[in-house]
N, C-alpha and C positions, 0 to 999 in steps of 0.2 A: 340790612342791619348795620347802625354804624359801628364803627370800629373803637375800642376801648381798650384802656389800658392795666385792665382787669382779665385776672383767670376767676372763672366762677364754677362751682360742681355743683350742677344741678342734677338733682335726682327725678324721675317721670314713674309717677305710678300705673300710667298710662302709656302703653306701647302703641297703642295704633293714634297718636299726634304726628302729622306730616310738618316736615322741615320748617313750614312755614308759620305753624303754628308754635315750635319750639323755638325760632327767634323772633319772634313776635314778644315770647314769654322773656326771654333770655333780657330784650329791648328793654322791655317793662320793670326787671331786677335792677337795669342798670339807673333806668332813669327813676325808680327810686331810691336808689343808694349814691344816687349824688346830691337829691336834695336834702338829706337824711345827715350826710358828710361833710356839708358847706361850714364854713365858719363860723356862718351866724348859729346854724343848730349846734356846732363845738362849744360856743361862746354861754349860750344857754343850760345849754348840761352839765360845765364844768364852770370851776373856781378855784384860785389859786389861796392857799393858806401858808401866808409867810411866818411861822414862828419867830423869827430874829425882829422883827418890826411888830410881833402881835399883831396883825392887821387880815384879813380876808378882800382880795382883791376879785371883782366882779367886771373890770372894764374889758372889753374887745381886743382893744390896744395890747394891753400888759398878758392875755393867754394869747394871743395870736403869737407873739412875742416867745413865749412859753414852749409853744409847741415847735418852732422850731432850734428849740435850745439840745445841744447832742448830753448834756449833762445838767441838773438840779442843783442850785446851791444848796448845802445841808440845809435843812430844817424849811425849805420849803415843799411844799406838794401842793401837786395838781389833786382837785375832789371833786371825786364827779357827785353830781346833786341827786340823780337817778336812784 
């Protein structure tokens, strides 16, 4: 299994899965919760709404931008489209 920089609680309704089938599973959570996490699928589901400008922002650039900001200027939001 490779190694990841995730903790995951997976719950088995099934006790008799041997090791190899529970990281087989585990593999499988992870490699879809990374194509799930990528930027393009962030850039997709989300949008930025700047009040101060009236404007709705939809480029790559400007939410990548976004998400690694530790603080929002007032009266903008992130909106997710979901």
């Amino acid at each position: 299994m490779k190694t990841s920089s995730r903790d995951l609680l997976v719950l088995l309704k099934d006790d008799e899965m041997s090791n190899q089938a529970i990281e087989q599973e585990v593999e499988q959570l992870n490699d879809m919760l990374y194509q799930v996490e990528s930027a393009d699928s962030f850039c997709v589901a989300n949008e930025i709404i700047d009040m101060n400008k009236f404007r709705i922002v939809q480029d790559m650039g400007s939410l990548v931008q976004l998400m690694y900001e530790t603080e929002l200027k007032p009266f903008v939001f992130l909106y997710n489209k979901n």
